[in-house]
FILO-583162 format. One record per atom (N, C-alpha, C): residue number from 1; residue in one letter; atom name; chain; x, z, y. Coordinates in pm, whole numbers. Layout:
! FILO-583162
- NUM|A|CA|A|X|Z|Y
...
This chain:
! FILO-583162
- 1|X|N|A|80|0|-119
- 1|X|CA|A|0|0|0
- 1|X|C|A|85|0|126
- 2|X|N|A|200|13|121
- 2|X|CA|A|310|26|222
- 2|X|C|A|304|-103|291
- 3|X|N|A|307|-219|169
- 3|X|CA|A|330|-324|213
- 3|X|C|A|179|-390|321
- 4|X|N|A|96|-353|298
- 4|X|CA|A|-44|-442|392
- 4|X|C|A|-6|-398|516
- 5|X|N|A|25|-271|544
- 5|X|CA|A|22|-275|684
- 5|X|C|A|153|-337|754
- 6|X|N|A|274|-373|695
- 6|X|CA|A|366|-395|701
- 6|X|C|A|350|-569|740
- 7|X|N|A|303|-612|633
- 7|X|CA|A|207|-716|653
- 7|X|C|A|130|-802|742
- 8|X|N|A|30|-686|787
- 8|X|CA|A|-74|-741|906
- 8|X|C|A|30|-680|1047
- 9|X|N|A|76|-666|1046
- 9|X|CA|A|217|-663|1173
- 9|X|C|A|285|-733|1192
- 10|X|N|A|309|-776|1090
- 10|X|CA|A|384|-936|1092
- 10|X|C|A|311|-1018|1122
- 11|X|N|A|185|-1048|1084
- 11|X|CA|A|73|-1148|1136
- 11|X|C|A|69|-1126|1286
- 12|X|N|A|62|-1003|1302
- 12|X|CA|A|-19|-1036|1452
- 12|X|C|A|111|-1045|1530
- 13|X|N|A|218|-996|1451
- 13|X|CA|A|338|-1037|1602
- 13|X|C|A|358|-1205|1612
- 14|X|N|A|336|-1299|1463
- 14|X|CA|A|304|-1405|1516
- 14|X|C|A|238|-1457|1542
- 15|X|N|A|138|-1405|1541
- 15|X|CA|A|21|-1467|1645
- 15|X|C|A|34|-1431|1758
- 16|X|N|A|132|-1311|1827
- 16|X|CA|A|146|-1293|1954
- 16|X|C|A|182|-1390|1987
- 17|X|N|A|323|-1432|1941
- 17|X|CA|A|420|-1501|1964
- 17|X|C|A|404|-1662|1976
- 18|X|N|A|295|-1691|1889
- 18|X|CA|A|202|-1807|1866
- 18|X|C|A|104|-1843|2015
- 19|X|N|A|94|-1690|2070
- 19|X|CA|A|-35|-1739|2181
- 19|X|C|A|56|-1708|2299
- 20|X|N|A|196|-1651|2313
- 20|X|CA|A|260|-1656|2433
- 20|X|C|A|290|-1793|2438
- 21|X|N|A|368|-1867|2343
- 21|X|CA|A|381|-2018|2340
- 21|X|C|A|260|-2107|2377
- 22|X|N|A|161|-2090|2317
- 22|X|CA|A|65|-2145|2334
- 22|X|C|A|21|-2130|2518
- 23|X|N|A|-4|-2034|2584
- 23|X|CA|A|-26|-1984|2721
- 23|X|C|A|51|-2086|2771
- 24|X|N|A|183|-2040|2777
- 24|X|CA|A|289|-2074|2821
- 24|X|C|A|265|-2277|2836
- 25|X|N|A|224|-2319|2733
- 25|X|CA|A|200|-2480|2694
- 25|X|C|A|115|-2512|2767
- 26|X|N|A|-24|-2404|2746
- 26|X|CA|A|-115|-2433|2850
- 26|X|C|A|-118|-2422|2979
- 27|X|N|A|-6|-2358|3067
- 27|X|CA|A|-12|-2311|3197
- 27|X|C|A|61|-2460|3275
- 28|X|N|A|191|-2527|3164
- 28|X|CA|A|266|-2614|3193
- 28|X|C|A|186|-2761|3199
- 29|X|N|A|25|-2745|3104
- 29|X|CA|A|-4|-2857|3081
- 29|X|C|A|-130|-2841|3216
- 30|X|N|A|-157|-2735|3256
- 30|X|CA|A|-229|-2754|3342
- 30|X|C|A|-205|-2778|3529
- 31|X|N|A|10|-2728|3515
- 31|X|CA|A|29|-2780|3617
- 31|X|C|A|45|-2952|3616
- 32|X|N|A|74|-3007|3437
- 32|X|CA|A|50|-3152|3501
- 32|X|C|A|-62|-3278|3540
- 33|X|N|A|-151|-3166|3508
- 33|X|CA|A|-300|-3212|3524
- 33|X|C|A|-310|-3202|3662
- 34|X|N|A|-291|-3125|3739
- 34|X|CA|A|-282|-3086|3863
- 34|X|C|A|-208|-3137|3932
- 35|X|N|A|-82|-3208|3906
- 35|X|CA|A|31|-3275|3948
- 35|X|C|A|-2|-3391|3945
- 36|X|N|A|-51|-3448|3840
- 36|X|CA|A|-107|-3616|3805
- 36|X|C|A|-235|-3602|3902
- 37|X|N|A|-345|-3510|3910
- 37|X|CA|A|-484|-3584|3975
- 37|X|C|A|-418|-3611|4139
- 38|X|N|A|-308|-3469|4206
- 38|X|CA|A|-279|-3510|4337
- 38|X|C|A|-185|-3641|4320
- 39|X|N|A|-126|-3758|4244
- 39|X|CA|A|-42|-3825|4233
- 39|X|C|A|-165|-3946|4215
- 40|X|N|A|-236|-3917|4138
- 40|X|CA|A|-380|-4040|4153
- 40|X|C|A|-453|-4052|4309
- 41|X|N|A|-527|-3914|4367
- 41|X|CA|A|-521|-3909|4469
- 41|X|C|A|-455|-3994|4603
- 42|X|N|A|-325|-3969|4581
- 42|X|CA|A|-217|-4061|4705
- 42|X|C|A|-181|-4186|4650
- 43|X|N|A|-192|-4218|4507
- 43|X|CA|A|-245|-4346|4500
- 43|X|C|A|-323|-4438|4559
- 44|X|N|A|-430|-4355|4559
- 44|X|CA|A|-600|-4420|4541
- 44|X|C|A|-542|-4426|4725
- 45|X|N|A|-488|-4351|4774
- 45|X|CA|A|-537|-4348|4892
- 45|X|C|A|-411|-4467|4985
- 46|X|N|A|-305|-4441|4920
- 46|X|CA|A|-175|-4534|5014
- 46|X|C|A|-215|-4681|4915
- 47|X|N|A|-320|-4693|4787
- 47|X|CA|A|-324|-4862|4723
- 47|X|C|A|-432|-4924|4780
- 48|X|N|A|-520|-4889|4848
- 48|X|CA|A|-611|-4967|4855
- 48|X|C|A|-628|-5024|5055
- 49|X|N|A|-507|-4923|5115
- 49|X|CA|A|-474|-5002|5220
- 49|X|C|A|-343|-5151|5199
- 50|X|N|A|-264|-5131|5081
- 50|X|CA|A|-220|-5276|5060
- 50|X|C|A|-276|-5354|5003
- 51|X|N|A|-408|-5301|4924
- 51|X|CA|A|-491|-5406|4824
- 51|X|C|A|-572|-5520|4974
- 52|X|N|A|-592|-5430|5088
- 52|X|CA|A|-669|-5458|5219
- 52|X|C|A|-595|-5579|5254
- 53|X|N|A|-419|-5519|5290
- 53|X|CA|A|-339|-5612|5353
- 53|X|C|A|-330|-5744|5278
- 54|X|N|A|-306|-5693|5098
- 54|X|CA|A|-259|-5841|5067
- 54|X|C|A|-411|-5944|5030
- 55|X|N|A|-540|-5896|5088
- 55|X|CA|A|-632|-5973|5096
- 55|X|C|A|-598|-6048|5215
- 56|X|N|A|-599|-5965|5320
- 56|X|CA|A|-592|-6013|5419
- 56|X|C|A|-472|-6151|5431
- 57|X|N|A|-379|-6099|5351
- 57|X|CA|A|-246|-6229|5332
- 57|X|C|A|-289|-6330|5288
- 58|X|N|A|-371|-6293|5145
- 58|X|CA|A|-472|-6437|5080
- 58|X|C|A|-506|-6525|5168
- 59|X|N|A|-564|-6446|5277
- 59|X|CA|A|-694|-6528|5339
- 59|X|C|A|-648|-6571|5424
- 60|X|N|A|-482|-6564|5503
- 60|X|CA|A|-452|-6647|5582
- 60|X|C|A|-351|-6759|5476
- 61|X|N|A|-306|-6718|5396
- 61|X|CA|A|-266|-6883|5332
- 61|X|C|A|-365|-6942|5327
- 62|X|N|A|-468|-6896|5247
- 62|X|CA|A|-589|-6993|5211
- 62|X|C|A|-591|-7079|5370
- 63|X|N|A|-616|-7040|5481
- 63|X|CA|A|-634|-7105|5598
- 63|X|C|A|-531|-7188|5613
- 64|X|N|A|-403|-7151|5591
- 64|X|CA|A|-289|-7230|5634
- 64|X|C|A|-307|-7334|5502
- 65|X|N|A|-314|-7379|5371
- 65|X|CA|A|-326|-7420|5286
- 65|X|C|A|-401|-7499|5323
- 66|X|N|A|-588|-7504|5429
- 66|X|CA|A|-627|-7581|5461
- 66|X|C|A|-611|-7688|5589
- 67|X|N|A|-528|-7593|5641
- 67|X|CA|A|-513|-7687|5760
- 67|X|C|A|-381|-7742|5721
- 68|X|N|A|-309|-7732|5624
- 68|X|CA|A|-185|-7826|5560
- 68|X|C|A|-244|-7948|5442
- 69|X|N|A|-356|-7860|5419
- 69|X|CA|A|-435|-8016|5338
- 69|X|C|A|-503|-8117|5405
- 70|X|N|A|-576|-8042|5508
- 70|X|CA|A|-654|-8168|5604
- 70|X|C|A|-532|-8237|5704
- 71|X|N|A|-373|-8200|5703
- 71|X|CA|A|-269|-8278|5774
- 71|X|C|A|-244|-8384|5676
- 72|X|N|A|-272|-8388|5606
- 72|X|CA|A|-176|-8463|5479
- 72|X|C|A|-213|-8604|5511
- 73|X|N|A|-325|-8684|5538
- 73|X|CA|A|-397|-8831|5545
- 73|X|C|A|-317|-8827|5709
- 74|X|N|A|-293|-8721|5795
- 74|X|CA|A|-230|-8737|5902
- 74|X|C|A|-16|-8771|5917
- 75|X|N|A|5|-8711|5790
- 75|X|CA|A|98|-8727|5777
- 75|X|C|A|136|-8857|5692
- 76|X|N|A|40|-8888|5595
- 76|X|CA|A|37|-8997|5561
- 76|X|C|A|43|-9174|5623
- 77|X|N|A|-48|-9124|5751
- 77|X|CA|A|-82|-9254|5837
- 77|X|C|A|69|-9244|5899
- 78|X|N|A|119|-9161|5902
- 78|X|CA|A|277|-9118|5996
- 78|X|C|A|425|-9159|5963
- 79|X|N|A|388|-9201|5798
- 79|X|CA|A|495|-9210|5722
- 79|X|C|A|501|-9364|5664
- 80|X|N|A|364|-9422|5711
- 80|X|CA|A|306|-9566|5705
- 80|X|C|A|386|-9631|5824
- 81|X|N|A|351|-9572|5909
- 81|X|CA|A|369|-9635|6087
- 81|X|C|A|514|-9621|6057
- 82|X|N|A|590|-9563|5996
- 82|X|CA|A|755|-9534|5996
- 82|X|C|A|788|-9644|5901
- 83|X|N|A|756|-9668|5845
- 83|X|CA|A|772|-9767|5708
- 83|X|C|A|747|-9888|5802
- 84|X|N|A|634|-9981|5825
- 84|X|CA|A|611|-10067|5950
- 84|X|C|A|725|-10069|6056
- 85|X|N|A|755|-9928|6084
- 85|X|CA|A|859|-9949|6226
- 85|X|C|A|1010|-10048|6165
- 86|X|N|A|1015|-9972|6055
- 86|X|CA|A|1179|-9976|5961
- 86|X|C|A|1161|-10148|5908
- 87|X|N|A|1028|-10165|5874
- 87|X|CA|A|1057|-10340|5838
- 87|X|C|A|1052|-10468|5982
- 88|X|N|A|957|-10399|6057
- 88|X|CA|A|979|-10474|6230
- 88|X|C|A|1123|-10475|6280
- 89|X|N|A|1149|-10348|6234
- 89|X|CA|A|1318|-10395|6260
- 89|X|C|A|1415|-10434|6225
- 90|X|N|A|1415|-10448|6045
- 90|X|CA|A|1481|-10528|5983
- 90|X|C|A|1428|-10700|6019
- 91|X|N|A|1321|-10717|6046
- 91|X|CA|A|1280|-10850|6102
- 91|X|C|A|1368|-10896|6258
- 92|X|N|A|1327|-10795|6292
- 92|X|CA|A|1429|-10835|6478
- 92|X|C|A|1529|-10865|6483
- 93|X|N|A|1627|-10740|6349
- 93|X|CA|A|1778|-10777|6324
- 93|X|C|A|1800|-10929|6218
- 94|X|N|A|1691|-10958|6165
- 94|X|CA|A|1742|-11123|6138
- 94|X|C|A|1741|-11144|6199
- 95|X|N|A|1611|-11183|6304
- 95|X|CA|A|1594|-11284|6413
- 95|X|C|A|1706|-11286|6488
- 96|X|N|A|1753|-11158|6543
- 96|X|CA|A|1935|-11157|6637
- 96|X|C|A|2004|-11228|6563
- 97|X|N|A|2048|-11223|6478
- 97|X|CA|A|2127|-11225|6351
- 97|X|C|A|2169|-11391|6395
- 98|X|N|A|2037|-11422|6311
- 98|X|CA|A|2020|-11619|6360
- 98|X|C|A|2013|-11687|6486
- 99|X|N|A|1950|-11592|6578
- 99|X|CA|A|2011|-11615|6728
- 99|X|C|A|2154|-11556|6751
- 100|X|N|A|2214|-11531|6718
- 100|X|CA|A|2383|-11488|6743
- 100|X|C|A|2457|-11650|6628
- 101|X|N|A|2415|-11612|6552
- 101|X|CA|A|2505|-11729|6459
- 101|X|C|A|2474|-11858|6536
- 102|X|N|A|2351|-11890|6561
- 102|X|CA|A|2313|-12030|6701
- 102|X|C|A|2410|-12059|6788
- 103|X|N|A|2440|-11926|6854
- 103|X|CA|A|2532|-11887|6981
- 103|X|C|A|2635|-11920|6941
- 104|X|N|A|2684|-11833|6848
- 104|X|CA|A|2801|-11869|6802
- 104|X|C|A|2863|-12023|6788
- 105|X|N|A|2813|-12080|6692
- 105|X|CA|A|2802|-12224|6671
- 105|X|C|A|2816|-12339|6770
- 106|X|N|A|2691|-12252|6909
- 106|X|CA|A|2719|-12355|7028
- 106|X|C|A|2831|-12341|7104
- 107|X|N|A|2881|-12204|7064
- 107|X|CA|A|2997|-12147|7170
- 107|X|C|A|3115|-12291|7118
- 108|X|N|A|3161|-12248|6988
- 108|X|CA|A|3239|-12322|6899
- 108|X|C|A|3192|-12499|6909
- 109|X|N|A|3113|-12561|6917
- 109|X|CA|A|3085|-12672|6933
- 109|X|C|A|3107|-12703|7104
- 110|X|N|A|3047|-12606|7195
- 110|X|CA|A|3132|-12654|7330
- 110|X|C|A|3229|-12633|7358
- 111|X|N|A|3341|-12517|7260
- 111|X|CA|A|3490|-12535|7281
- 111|X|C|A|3510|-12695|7241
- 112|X|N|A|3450|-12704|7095
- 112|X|CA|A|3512|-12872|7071
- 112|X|C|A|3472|-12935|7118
- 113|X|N|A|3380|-12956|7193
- 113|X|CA|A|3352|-13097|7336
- 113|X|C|A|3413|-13058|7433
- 114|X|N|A|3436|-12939|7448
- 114|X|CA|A|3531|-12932|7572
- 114|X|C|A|3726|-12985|7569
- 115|X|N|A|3716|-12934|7447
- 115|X|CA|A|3837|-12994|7428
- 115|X|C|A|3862|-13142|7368
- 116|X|N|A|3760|-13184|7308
- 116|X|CA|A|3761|-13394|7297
- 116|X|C|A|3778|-13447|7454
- 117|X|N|A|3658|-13397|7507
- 117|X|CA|A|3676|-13393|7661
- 117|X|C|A|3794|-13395|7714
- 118|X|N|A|3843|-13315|7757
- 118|X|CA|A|3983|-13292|7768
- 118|X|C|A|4092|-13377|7723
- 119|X|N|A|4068|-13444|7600
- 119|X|CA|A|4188|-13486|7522
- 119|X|C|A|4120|-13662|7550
- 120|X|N|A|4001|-13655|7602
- 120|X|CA|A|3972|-13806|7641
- 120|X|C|A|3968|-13850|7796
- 121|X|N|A|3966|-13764|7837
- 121|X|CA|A|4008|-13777|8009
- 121|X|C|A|4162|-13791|8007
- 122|X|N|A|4261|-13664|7933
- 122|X|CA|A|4388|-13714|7936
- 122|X|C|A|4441|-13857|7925
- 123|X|N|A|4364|-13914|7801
- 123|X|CA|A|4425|-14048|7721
- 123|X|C|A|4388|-14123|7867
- 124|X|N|A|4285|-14095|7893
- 124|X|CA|A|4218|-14226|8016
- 124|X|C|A|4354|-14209|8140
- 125|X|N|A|4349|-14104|8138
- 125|X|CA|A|4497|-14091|8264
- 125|X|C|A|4590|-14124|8271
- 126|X|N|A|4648|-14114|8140
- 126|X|CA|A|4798|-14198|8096
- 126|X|C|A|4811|-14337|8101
- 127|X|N|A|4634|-14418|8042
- 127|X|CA|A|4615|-14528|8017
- 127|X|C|A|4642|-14595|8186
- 128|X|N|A|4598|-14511|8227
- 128|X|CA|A|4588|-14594|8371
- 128|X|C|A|4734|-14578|8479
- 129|X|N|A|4775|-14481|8424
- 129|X|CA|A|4911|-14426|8538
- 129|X|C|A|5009|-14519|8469
């Protein structure tokens, strides 16, 4: 009989020991309950002024997005007229082109009448002196 009470002393010191741990688990688990709801809290409260802003960001691309889509037939007609400019002027620079080589040609053809010229007025001068 020595032994029961010997026994139920041992039980209950671990069950002390069982419910100081236990306390102890529960006091730690209830500061992180308490720690997490104020951490949801300043969530809830600093996310839904950037959820605001980055709507607000949406909604000005979306605008800029449209007024860069309705440019596009403007930029288009722009890049037409540049194309037109670039072949009018490859046209002008033949046209010089063949008016310079003309020039040229006449330059070179009135050196050589100028100089037959020359070389037939001489003959006539000698002929006669």
């Amino acid at each position: 009989m020595d032994f029961l009470p010997f026994l139920w002393g041992l039980i209950t010191a671990a069950i002390l020991v069982v419910a100081v741990f236990l306390v102890r688990a529960l006091i730690e688990i209830r500061k992180t309950v308490v720690t997490a709801g104020v951490f949801v809290k300043r969530l809830d409260t600093d996310l839904v002024p950037v959820i605001n802003e980055l709507k607000d960001v949406l909604a000005d691309l979306k605008v800029t997005a449209d007024v860069v889509a309705s440019r596009v037939d403007d930029v288009k007609s722009a890049m037409e007229a540049v194309g037109d400019t670039g072949r009018n002027i490859s046209r002008i620079n033949r046209a010089v082109s063949e008016v310079a080589d003309i020039l040229c040609r006449l330059s070179v053809l009135s050196a050589g009448v100028k100089a037959a010229g020359q070389y037939v007025a001489d003959k006539f001068s000698r002929r006669r002196g």
